[in-house]
Biopython code that builds the backbone (N, CA, C, O; Angstrom):
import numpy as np
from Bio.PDB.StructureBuilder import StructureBuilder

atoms = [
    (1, "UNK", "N", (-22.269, -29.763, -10.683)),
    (1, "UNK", "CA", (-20.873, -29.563, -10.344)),
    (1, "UNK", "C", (-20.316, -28.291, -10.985)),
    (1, "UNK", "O", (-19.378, -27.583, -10.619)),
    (2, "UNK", "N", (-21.116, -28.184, -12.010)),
    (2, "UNK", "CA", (-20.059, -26.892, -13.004)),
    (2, "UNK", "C", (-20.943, -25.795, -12.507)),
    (2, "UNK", "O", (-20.464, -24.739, -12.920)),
    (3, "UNK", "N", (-21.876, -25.606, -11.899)),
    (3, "UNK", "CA", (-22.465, -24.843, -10.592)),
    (3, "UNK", "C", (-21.665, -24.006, -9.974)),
    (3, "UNK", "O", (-21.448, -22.797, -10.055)),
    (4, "UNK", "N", (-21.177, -25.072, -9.199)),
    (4, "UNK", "CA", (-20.554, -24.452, -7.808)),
    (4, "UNK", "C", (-18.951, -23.930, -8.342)),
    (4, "UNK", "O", (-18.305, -23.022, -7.820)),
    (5, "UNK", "N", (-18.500, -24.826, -9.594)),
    (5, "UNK", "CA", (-16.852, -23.967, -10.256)),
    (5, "UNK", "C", (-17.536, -22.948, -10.617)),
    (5, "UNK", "O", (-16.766, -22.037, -10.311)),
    (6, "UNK", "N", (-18.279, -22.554, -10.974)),
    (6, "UNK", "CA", (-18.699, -21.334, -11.526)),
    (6, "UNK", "C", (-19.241, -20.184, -10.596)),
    (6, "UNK", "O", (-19.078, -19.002, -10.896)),
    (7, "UNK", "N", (-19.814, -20.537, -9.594)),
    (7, "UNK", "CA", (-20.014, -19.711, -8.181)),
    (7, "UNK", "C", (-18.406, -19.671, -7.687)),
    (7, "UNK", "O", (-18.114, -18.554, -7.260)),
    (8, "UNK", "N", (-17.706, -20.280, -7.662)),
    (8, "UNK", "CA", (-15.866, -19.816, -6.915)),
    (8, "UNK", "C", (-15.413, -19.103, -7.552)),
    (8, "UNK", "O", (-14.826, -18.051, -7.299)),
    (9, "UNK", "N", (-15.818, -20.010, -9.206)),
    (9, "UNK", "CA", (-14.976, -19.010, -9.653)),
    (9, "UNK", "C", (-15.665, -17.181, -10.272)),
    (9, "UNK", "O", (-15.145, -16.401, -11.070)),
    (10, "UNK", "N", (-16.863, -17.069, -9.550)),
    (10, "UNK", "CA", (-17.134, -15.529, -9.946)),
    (10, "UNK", "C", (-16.573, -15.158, -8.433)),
    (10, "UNK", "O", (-16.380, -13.949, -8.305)),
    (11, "UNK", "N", (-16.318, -15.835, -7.434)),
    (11, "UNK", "CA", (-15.986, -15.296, -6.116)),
    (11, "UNK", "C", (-14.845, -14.657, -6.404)),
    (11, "UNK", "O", (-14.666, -13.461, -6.639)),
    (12, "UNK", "N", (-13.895, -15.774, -6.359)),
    (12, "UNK", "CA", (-12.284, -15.122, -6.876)),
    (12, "UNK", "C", (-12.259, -13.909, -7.679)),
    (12, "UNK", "O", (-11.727, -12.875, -7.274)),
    (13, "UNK", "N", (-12.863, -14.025, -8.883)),
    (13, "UNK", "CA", (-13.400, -12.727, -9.894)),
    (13, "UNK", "C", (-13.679, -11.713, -8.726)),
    (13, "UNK", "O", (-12.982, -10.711, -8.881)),
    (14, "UNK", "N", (-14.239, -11.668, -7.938)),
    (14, "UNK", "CA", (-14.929, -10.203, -7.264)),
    (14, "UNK", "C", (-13.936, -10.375, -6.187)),
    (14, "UNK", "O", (-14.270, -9.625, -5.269)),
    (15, "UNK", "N", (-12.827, -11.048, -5.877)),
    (15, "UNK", "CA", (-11.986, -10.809, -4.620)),
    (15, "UNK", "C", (-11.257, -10.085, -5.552)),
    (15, "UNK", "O", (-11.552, -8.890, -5.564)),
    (16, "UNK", "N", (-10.099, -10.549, -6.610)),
    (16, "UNK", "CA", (-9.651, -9.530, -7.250)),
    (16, "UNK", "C", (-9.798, -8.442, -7.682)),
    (16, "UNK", "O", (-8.889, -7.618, -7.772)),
    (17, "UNK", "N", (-10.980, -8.259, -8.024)),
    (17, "UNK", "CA", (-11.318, -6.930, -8.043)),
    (17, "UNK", "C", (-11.728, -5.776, -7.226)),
    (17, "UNK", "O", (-11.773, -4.558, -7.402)),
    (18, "UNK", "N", (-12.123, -6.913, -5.892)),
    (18, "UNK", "CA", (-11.897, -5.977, -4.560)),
    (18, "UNK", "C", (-10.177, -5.422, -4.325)),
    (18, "UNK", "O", (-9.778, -4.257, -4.338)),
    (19, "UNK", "N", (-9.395, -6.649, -4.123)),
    (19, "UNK", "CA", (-8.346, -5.852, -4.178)),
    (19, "UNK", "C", (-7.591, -5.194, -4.570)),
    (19, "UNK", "O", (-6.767, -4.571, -3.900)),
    (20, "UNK", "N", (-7.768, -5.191, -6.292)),
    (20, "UNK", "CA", (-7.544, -3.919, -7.364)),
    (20, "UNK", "C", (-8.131, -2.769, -7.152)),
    (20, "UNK", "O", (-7.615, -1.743, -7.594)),
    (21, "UNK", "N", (-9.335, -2.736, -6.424)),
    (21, "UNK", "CA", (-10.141, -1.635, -6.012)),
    (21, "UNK", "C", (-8.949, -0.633, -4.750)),
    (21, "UNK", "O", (-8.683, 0.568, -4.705)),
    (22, "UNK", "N", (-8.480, -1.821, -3.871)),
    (22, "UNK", "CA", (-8.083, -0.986, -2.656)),
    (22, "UNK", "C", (-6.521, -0.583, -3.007)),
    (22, "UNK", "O", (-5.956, 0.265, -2.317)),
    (23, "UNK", "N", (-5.904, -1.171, -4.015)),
    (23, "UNK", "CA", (-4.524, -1.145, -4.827)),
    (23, "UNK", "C", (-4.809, 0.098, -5.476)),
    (23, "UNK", "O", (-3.717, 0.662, -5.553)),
    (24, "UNK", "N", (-5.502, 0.675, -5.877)),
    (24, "UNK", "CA", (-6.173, 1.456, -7.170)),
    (24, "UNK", "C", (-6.011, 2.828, -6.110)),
    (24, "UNK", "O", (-5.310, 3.838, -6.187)),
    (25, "UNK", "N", (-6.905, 2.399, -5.198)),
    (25, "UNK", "CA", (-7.382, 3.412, -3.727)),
    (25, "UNK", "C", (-5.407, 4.006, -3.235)),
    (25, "UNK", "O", (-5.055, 5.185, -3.203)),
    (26, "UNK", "N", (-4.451, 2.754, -2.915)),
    (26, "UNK", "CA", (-3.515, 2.918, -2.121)),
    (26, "UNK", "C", (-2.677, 3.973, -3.190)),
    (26, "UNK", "O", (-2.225, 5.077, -2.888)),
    (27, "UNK", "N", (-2.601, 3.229, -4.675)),
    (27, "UNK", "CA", (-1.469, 4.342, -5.659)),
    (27, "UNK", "C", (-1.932, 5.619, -5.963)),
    (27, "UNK", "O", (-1.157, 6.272, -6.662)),
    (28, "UNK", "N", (-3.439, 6.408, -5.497)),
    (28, "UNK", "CA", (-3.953, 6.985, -5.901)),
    (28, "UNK", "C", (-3.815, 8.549, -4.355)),
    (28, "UNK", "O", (-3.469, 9.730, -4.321)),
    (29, "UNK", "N", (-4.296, 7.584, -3.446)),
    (29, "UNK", "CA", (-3.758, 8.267, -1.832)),
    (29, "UNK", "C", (-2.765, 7.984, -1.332)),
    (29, "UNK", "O", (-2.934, 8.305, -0.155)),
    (30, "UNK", "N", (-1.186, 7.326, -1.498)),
    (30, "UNK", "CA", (-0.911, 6.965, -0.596)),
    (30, "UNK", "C", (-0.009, 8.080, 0.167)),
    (30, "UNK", "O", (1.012, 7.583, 0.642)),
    (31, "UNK", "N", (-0.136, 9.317, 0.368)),
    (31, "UNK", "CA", (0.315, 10.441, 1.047)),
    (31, "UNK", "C", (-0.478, 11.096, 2.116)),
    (31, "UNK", "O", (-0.197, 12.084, 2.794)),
    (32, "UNK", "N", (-1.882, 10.082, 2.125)),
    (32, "UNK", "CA", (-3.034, 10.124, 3.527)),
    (32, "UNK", "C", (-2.532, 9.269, 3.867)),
    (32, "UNK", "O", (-1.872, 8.374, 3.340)),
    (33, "UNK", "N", (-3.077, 9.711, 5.576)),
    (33, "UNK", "CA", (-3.595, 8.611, 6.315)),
    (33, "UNK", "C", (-4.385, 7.286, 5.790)),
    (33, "UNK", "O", (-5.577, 7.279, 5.482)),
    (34, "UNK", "N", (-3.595, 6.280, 5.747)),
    (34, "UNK", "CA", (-4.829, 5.123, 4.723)),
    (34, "UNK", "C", (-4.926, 4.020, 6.470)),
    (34, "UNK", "O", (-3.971, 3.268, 6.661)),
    (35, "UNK", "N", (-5.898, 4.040, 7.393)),
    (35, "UNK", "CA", (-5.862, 3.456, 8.108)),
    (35, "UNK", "C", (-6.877, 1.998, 7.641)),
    (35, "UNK", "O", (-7.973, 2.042, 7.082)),
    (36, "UNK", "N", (-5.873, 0.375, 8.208)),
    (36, "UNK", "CA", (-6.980, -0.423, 7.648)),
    (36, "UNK", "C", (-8.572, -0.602, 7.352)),
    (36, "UNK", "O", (-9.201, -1.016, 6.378)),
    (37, "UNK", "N", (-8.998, -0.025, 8.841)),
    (37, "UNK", "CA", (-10.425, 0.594, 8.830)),
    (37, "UNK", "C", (-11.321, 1.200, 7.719)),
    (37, "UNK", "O", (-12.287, 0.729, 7.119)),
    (38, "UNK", "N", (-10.590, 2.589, 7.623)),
    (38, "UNK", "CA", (-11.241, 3.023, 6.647)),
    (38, "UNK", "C", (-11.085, 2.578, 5.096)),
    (38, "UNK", "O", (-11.910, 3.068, 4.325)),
    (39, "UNK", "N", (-10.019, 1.619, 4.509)),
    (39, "UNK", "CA", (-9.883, 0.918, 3.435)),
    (39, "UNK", "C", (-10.794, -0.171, 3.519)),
    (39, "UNK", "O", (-11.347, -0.347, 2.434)),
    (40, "UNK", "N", (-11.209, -1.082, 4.530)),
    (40, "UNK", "CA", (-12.332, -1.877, 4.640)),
    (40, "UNK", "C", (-13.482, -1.382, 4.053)),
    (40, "UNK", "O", (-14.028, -1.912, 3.085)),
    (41, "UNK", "N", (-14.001, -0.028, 4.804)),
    (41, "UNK", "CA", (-15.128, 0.499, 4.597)),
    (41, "UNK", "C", (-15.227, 0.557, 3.161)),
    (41, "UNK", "O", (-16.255, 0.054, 2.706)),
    (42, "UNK", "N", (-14.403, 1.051, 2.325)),
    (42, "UNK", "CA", (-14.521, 1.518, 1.165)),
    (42, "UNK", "C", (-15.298, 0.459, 0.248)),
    (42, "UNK", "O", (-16.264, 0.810, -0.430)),
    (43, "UNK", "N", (-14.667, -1.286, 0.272)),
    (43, "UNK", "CA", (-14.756, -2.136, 0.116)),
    (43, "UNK", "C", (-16.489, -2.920, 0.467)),
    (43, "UNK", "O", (-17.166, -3.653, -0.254)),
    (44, "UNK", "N", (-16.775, -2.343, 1.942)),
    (44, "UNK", "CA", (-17.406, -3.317, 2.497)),
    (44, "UNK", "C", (-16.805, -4.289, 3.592)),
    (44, "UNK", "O", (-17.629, -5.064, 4.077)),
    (45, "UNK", "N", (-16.095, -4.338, 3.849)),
    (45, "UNK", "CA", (-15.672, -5.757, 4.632)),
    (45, "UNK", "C", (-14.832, -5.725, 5.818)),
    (45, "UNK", "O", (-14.006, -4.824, 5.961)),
    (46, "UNK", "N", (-14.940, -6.366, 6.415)),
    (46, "UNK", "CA", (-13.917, -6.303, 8.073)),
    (46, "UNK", "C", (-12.596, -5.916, 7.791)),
    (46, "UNK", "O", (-12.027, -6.435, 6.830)),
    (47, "UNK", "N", (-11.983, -5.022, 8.537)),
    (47, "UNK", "CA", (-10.901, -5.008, 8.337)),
    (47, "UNK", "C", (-9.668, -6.743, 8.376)),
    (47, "UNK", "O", (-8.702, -6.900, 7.630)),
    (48, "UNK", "N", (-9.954, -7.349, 9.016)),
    (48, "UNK", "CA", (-9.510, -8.507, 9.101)),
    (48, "UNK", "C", (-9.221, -9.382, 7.914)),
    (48, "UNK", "O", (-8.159, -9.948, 7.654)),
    (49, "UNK", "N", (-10.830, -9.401, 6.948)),
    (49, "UNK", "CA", (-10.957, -10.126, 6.129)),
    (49, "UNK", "C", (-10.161, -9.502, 5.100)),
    (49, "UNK", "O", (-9.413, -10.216, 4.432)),
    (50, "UNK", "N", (-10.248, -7.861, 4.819)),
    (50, "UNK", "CA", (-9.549, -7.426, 3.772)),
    (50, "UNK", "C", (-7.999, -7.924, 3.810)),
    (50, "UNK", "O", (-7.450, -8.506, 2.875)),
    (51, "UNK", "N", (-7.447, -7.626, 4.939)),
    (51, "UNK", "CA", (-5.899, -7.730, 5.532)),
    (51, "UNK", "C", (-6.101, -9.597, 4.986)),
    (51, "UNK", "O", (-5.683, -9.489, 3.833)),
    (52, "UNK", "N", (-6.297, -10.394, 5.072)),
    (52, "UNK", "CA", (-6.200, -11.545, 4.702)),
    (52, "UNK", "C", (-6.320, -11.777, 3.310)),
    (52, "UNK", "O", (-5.486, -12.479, 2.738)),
    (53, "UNK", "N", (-7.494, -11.140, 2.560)),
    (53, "UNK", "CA", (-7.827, -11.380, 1.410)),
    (53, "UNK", "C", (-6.577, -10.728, 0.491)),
    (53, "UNK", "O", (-6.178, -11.142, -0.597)),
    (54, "UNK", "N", (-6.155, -9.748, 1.154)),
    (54, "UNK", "CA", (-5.567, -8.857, 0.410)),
    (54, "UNK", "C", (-4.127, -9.586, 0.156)),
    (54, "UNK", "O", (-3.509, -9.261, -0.858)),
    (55, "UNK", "N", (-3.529, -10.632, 1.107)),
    (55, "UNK", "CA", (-2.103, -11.320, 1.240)),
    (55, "UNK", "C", (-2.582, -12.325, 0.509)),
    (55, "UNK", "O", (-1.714, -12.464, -0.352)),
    (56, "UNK", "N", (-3.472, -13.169, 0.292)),
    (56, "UNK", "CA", (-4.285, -14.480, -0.421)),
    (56, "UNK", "C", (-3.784, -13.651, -1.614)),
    (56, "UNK", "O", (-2.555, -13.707, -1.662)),
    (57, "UNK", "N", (-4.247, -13.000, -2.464)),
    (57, "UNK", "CA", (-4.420, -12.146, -3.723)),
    (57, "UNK", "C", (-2.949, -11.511, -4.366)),
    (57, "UNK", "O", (-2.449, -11.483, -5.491)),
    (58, "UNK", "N", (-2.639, -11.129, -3.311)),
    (58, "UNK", "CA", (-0.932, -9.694, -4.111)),
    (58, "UNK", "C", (0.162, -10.950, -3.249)),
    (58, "UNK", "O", (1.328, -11.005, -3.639)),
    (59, "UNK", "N", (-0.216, -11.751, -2.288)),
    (59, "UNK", "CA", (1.160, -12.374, -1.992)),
    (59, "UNK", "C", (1.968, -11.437, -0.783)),
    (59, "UNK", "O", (3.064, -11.745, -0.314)),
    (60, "UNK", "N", (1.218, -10.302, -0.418)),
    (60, "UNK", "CA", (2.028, -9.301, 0.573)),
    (60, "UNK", "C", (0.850, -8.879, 1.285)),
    (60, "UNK", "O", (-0.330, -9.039, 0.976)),
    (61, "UNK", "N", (1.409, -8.261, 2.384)),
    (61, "UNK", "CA", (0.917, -7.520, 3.753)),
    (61, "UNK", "C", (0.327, -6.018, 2.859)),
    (61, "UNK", "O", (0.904, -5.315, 2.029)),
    (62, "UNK", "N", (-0.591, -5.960, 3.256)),
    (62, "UNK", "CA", (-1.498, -4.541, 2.797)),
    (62, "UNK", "C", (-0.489, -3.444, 3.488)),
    (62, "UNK", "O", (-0.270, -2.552, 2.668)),
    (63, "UNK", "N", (0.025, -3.276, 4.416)),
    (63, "UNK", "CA", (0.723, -2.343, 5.172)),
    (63, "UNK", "C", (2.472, -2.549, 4.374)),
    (63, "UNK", "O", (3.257, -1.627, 4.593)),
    (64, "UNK", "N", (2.810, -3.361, 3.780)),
    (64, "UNK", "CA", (4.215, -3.802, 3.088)),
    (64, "UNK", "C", (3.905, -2.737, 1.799)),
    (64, "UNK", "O", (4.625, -1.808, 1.431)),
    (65, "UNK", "N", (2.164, -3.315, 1.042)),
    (65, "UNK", "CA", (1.931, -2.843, -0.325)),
    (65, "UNK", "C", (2.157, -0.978, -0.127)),
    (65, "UNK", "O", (2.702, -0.270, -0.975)),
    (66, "UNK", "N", (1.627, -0.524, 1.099)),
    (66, "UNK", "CA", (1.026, 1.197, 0.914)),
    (66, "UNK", "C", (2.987, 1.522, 1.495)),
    (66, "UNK", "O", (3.443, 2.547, 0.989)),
    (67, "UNK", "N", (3.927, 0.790, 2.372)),
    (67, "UNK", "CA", (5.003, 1.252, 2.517)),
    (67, "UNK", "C", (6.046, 0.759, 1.211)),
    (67, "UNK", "O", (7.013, 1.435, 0.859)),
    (68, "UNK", "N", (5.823, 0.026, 0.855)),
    (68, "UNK", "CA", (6.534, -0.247, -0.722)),
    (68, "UNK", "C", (5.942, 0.967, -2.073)),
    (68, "UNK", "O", (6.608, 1.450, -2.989)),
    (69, "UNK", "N", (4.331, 1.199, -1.703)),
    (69, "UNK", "CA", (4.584, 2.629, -3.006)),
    (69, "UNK", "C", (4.944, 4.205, -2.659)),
    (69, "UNK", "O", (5.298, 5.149, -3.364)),
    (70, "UNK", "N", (4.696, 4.056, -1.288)),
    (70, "UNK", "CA", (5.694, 5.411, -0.374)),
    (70, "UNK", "C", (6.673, 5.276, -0.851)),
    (70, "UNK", "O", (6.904, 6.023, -1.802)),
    (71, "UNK", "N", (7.645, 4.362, -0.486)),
    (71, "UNK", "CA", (8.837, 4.286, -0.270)),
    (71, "UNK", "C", (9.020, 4.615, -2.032)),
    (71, "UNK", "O", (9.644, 5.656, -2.241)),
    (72, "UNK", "N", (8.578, 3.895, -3.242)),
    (72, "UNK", "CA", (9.165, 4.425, -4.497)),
    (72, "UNK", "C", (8.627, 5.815, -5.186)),
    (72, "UNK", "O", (8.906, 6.263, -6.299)),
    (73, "UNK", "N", (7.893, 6.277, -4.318)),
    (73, "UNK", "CA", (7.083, 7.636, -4.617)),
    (73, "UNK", "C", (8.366, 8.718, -4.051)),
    (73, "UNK", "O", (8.713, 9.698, -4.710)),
    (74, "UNK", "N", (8.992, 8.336, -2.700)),
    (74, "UNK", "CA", (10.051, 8.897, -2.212)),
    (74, "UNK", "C", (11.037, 9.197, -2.966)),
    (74, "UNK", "O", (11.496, 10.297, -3.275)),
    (75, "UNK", "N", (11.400, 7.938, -3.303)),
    (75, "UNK", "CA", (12.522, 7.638, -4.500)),
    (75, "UNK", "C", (12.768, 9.002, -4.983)),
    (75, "UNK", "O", (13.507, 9.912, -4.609)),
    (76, "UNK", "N", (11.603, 8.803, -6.281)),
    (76, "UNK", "CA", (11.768, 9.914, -7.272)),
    (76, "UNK", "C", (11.667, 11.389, -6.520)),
    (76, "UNK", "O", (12.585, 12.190, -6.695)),
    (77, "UNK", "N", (10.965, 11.605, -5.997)),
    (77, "UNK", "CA", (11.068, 13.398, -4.983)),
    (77, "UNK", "C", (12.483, 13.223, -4.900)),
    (77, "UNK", "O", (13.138, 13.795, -5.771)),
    (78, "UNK", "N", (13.410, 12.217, -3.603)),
    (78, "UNK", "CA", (14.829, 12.272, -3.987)),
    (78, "UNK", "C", (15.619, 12.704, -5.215)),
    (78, "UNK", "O", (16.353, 13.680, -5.366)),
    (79, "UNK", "N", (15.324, 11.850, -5.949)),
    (79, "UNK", "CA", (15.900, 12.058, -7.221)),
    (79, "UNK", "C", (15.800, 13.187, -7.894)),
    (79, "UNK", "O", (16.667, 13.513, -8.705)),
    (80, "UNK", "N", (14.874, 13.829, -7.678)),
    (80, "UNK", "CA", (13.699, 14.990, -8.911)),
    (80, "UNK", "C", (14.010, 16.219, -8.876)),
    (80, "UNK", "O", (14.186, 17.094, -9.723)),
    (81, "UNK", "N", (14.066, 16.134, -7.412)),
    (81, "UNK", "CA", (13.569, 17.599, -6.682)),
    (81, "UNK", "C", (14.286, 18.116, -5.622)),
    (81, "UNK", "O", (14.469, 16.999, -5.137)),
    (82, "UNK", "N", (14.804, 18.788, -4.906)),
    (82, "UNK", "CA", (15.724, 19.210, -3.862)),
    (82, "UNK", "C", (15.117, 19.374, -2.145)),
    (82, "UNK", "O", (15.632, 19.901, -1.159)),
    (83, "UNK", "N", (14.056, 18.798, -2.306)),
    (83, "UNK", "CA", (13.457, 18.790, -1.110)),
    (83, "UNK", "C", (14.492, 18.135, -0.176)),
    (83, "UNK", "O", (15.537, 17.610, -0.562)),
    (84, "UNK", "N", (14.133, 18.217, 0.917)),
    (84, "UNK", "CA", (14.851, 17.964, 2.305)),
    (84, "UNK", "C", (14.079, 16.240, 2.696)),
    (84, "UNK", "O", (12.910, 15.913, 2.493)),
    (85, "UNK", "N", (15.019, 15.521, 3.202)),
    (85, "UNK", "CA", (14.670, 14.322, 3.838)),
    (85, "UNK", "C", (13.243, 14.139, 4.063)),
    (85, "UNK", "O", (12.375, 13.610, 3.368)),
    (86, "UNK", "N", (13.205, 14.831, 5.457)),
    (86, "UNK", "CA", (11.270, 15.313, 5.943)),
    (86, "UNK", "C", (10.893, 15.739, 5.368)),
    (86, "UNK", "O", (9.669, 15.660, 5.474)),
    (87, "UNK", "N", (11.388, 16.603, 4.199)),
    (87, "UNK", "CA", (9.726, 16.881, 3.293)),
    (87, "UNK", "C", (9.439, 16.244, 2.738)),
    (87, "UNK", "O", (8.324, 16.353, 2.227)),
    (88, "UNK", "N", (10.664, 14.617, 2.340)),
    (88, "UNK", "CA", (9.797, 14.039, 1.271)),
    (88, "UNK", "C", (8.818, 12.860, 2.077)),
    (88, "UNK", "O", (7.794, 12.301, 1.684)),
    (89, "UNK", "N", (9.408, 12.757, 3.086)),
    (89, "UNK", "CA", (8.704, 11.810, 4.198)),
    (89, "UNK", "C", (7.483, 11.902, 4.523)),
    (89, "UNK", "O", (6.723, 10.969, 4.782)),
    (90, "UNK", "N", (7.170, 13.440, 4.517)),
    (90, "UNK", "CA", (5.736, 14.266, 4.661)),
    (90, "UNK", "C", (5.126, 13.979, 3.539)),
    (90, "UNK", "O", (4.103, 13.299, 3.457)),
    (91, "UNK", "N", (5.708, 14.471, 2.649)),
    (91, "UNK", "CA", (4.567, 14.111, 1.128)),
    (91, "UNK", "C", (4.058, 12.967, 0.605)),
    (91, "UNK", "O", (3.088, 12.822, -0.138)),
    (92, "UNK", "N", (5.381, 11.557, 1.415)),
    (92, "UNK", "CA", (4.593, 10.308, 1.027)),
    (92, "UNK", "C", (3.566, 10.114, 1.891)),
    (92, "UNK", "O", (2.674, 9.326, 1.577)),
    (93, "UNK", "N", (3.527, 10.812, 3.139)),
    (93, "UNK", "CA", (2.607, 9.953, 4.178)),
    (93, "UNK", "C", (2.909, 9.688, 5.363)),
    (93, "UNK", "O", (2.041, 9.333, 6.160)),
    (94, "UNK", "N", (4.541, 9.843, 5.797)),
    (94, "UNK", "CA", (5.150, 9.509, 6.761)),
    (94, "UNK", "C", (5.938, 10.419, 7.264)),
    (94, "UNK", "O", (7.144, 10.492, 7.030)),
    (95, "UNK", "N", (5.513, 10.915, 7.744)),
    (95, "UNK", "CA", (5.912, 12.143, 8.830)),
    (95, "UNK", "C", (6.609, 12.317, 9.625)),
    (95, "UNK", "O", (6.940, 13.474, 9.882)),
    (96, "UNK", "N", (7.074, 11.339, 10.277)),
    (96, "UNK", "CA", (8.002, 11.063, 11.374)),
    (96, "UNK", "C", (9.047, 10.607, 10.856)),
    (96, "UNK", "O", (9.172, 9.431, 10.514)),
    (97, "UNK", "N", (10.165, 11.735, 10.708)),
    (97, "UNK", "CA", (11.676, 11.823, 9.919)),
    (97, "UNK", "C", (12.154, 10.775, 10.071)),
    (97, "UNK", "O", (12.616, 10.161, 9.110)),
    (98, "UNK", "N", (12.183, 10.125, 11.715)),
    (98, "UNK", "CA", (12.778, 8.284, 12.023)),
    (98, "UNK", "C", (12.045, 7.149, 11.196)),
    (98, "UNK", "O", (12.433, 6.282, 10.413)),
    (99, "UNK", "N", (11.020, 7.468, 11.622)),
    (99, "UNK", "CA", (10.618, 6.194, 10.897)),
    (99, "UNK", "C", (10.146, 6.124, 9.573)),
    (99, "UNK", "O", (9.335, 5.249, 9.268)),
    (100, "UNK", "N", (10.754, 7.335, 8.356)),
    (100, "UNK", "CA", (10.654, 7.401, 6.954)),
    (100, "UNK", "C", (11.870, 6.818, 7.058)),
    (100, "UNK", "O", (11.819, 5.651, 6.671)),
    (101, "UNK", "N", (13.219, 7.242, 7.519)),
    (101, "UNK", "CA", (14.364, 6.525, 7.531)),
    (101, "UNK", "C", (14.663, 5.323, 7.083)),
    (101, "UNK", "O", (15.260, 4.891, 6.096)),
    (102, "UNK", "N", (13.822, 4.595, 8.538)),
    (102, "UNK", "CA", (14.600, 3.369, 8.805)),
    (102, "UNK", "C", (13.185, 2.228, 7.563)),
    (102, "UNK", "O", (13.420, 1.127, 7.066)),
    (103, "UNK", "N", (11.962, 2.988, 7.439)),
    (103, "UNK", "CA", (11.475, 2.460, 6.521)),
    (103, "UNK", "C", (12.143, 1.922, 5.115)),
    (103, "UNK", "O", (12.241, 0.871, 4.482)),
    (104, "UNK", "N", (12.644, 3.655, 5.000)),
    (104, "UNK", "CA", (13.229, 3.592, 3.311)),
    (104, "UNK", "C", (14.594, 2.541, 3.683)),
    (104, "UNK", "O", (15.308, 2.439, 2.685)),
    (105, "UNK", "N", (14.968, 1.973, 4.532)),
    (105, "UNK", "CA", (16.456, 1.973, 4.203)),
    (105, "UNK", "C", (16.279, 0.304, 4.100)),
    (105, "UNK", "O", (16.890, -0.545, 3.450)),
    (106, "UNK", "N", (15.197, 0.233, 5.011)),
    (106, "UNK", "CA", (14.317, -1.191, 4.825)),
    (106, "UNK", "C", (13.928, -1.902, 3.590)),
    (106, "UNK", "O", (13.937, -3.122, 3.426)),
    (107, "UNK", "N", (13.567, -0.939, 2.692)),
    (107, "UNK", "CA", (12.895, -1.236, 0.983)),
    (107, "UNK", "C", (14.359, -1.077, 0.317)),
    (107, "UNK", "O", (14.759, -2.041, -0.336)),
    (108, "UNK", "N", (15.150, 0.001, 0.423)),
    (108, "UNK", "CA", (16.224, 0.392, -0.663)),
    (108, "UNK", "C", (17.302, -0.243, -0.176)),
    (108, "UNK", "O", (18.159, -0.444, -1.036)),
    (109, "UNK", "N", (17.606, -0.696, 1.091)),
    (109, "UNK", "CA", (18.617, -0.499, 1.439)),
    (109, "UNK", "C", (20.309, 0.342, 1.870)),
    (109, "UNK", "O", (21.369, -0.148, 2.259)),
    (110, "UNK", "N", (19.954, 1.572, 1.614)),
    (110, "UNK", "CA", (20.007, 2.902, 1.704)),
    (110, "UNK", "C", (19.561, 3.977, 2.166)),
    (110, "UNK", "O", (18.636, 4.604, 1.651)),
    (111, "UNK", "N", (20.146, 4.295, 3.147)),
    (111, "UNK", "CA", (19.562, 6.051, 3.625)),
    (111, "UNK", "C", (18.557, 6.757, 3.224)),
    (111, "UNK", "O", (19.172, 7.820, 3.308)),
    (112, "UNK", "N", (17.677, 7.031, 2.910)),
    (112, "UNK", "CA", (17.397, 8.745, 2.127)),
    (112, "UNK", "C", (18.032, 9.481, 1.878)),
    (112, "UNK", "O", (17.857, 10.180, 0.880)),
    (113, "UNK", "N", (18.705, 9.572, 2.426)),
    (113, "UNK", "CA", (19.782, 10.862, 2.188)),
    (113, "UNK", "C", (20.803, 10.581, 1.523)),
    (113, "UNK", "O", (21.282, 11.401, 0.740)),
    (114, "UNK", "N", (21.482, 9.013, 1.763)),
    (114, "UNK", "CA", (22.250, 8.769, 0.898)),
    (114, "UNK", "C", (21.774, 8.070, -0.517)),
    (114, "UNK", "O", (22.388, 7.240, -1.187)),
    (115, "UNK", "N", (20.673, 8.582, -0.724)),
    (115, "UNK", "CA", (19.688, 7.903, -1.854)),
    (115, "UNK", "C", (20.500, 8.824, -3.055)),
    (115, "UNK", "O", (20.167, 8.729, -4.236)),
]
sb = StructureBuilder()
sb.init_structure("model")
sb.init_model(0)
sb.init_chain("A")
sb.init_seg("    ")
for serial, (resi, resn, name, xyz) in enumerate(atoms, 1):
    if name == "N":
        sb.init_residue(resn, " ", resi, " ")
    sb.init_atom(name, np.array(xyz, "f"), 0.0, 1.0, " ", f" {name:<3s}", serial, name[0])
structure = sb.get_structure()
């Protein structure tokens, strides 16, 4: 019996650390293209399974996690630096001036601009 707790529990052990791996991957790139695909690969594993494993583990959507550290990476450029709306949209990753917008205003509740 103390077998098989001990086989789950090295499983769990190596899921977390898969997804610290792709967490590690997202705060490190997240101003690429991070398409689920190629974050699988990195890993090993279906994109499917990661996208599941990954909400089992952090409690959130892999696509919530990489637009939640955009969105506070934004933040500070706002804050920091005098860049323009779209440039900071560009530098997180999100390129398309609308939908950095209505992203950020989604997380902050606030504009960009009126950030």
């Amino acid at each position: 019996m103390h077998y098989i707790y001990d086989e789950l529990h090295d499983l769990e052990d190596e899921h977390v650390q898969i997804v610290a791996k792709i967490k590690h991957h997202i705060d490190k790139h997240y101003m690429n293209d991070l398409p689920l695909e190629k974050l699988a690969e990195l890993v090993h594993l279906s994109p499917s399974y990661l996208s599941r494993l990954f909400k089992r583990i952090r409690g959130e959507n892999l696509s919530s996690y990489i637009q939640k550290v955009r969105i506070e990476e934004a933040k500070k450029l706002l804050e920091y630096t005098s860049l323009k709306v779209f440039e900071v949209g560009e530098k997180v990753g999100i390129p398309d001036p609308v939908y950095f917008s209505r992203i950020f205003k989604k997380i902050t509740g606030v504009k960009p601009k009126d950030y």
